[in-house]
C-alpha positions as CSV (number, residue, x, y, z in Angstrom):
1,X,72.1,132.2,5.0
2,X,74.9,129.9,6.0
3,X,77.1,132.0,4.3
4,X,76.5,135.5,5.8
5,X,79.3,136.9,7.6
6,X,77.4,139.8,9.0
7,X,74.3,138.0,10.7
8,X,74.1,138.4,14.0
9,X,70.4,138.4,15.5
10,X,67.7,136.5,13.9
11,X,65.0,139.1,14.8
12,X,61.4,138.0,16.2
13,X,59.4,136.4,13.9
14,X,61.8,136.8,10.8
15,X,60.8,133.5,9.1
16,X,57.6,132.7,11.2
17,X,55.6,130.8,8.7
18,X,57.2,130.5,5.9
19,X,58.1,127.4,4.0
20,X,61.8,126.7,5.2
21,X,62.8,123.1,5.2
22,X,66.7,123.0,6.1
23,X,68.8,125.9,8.3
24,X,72.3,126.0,8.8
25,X,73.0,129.0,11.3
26,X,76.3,131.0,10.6
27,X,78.7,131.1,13.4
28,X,78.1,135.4,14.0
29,X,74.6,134.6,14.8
30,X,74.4,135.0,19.1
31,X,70.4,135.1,18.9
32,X,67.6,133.8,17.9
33,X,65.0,135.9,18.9
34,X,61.5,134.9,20.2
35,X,59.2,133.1,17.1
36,X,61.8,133.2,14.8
37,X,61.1,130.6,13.1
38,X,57.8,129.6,14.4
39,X,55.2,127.5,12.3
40,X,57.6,126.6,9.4
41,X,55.5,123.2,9.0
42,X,58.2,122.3,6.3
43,X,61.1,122.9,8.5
44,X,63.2,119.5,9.6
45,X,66.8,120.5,10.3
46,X,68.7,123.3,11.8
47,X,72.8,122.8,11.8
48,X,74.8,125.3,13.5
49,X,79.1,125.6,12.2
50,X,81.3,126.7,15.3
51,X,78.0,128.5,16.6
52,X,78.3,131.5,19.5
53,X,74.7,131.3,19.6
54,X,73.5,132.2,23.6
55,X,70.5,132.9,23.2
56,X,67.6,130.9,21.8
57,X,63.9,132.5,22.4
58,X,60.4,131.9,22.9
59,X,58.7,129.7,20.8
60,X,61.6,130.4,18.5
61,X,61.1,126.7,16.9
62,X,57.6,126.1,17.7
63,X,55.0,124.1,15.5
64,X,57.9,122.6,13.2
65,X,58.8,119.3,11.9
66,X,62.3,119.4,13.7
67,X,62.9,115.9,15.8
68,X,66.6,116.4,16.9
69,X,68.3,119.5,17.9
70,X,71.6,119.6,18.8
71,X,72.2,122.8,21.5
72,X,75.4,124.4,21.1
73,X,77.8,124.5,24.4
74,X,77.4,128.5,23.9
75,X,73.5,128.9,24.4
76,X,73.0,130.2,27.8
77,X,69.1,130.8,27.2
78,X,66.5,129.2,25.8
79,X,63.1,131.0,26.3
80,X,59.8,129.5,27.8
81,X,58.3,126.9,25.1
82,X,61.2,126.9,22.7
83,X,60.5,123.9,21.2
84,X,56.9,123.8,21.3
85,X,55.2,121.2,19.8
86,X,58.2,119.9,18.1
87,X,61.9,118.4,18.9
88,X,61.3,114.7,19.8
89,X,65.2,114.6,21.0
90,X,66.8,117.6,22.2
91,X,70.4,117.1,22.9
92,X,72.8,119.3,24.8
93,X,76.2,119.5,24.4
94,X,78.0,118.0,27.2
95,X,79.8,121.0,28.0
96,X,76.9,123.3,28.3
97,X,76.7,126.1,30.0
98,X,73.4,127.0,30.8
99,X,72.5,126.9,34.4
100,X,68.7,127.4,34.0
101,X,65.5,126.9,32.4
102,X,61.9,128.2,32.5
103,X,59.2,126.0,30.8
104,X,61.9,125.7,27.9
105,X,60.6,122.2,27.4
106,X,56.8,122.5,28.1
107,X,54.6,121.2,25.4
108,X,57.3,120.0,23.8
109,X,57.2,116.3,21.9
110,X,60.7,115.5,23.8
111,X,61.0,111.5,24.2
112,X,64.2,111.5,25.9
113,X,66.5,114.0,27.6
114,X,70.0,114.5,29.7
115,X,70.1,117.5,31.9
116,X,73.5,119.0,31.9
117,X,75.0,119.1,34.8
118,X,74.7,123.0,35.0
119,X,71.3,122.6,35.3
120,X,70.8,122.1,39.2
121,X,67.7,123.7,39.7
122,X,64.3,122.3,37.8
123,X,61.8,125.4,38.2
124,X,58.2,125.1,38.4
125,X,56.6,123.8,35.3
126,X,59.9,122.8,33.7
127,X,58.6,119.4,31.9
128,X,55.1,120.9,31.9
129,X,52.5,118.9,29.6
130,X,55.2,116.8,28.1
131,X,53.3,114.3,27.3
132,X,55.6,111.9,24.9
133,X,58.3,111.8,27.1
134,X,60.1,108.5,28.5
135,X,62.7,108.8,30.1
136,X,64.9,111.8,31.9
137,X,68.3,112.2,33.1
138,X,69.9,114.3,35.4
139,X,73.8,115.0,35.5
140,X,73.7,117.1,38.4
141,X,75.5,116.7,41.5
142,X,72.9,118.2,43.3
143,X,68.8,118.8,42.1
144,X,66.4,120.8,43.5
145,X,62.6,120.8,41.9
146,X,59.8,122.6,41.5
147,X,56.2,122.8,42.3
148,X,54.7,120.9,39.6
149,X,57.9,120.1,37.7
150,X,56.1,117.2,36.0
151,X,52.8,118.6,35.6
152,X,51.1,116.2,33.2
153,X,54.3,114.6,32.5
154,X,54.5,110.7,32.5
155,X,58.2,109.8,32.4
156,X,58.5,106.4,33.1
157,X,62.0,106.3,33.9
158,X,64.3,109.1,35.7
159,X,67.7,108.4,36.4
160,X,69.8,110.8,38.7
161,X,73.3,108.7,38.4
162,X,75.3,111.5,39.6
163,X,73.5,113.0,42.2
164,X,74.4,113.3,46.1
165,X,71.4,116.1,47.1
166,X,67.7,116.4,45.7
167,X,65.7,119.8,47.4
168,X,62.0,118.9,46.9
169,X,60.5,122.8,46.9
170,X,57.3,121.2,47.4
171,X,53.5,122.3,49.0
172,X,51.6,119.1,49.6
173,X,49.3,119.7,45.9
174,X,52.7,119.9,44.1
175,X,54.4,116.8,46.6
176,X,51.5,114.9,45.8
177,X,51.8,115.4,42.0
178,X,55.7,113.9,42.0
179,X,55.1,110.7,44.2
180,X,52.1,109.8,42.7
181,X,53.1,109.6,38.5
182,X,53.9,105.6,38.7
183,X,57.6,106.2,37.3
184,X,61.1,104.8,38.5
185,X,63.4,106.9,40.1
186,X,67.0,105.4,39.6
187,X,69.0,107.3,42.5
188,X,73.1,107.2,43.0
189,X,73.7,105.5,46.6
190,X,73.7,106.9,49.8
191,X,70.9,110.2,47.8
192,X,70.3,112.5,50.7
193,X,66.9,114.3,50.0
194,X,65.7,117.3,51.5
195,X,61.9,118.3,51.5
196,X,60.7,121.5,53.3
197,X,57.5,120.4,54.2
198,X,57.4,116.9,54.8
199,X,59.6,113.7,56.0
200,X,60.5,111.4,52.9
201,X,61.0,107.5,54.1
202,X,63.2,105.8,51.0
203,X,62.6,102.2,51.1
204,X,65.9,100.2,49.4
205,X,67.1,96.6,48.2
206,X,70.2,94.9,47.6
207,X,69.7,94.2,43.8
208,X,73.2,93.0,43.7
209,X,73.9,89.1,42.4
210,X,74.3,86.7,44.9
């Protein structure tokens, strides 16, 4: 329906299991409501033309073949488990605007992603059972997660280049359950972070050449 110049919500569960291999979504469309387009096991490619999409919803791509999706810088929303079971590399545009997300990622097959630098606060759950996932970058100026953010996540790499504050929103279950995953944490110099509940030691090196 690339062509439709009248399209304008992709209601819940239009194409849910149905045999769709390609998409291109016209540039009237502004959501994709929940399950949408949930269990097309044929479908590999969405492609969006000067989207206004802001809204994508729950499960609205789940338990398809899709490896990349490109998010437009319009979509404000994407509901919990979006992408679930699916999307090995979820890209954002670098303008984004969305500013928050709720278990948008969780069970997802993600192997690599770049947080926008909207996206300051990680909620509880965010990266829940991601369990494919490598590496993680944040944009943000300033982080703040939440309980269980990684919750059977092993990202062996996270890189915060940008950031000056992390907020650590953490009881000691959840506190445990971030310093205790094995990854790297690559931080920007001089990283204050804050933790309600306990006092956080950094340890550092001079890793520069002699």
């Amino acid at each position: 329906f690339s062509l439709c110049k009248e399209l304008y919500i992709i209601d819940k569960k239009s194409f849910s299991n149905t045999m769709i291999k390609k998409l291109r979504i016209p540039s009237t469309v502004t959501r994709i409501e929940d399950g949408s387009f949930s269990k097309c096991k044929r479908l590999e490619s969405v492609e969006f033309n000067e989207s206004n999409l802001n809204y994508i919803g729950k499960k609205s791509f789940a338990s398809t073949k899709l490896e990349f999706f490109y998010i437009p810088s319009t979509v404000v929303e994407i509901g919990e488990k979006a992408f679930f079971d699916c999307v090995q590399y979820p890209i954002f545009s670098p303008d984004s605007q969305i500013t928050f997300l709720y278990k948008s990622f969780s069970f997802s097959e993600a192997r690599k992603l770049i947080i926008p630098p909207n996206i300051k606060m990680i909620s509880s759950f965010y990266f829940a059972n991601c369990y494919c996932i490598n590496n993680i970058e944040f944009m943000a100026d300033d982080l703040t997660f939440g309980e269980y953010c990684f919750c059977k996540t092993m990202p062996k790499i996270i890189l915060c280049p940008n950031t000056k504050k992390i907020t650590l929103m953490y009881t000691s279950a959840g506190y445990y359950d971030f310093f205790n995953k094995g990854f790297c944490i690559f931080l920007a110099a001089n990283t204050e972070i804050i933790s309600p509940f306990f006092k956080i030691t950094l340890l550092t090196s001079d890793m520069s050449d002699d």
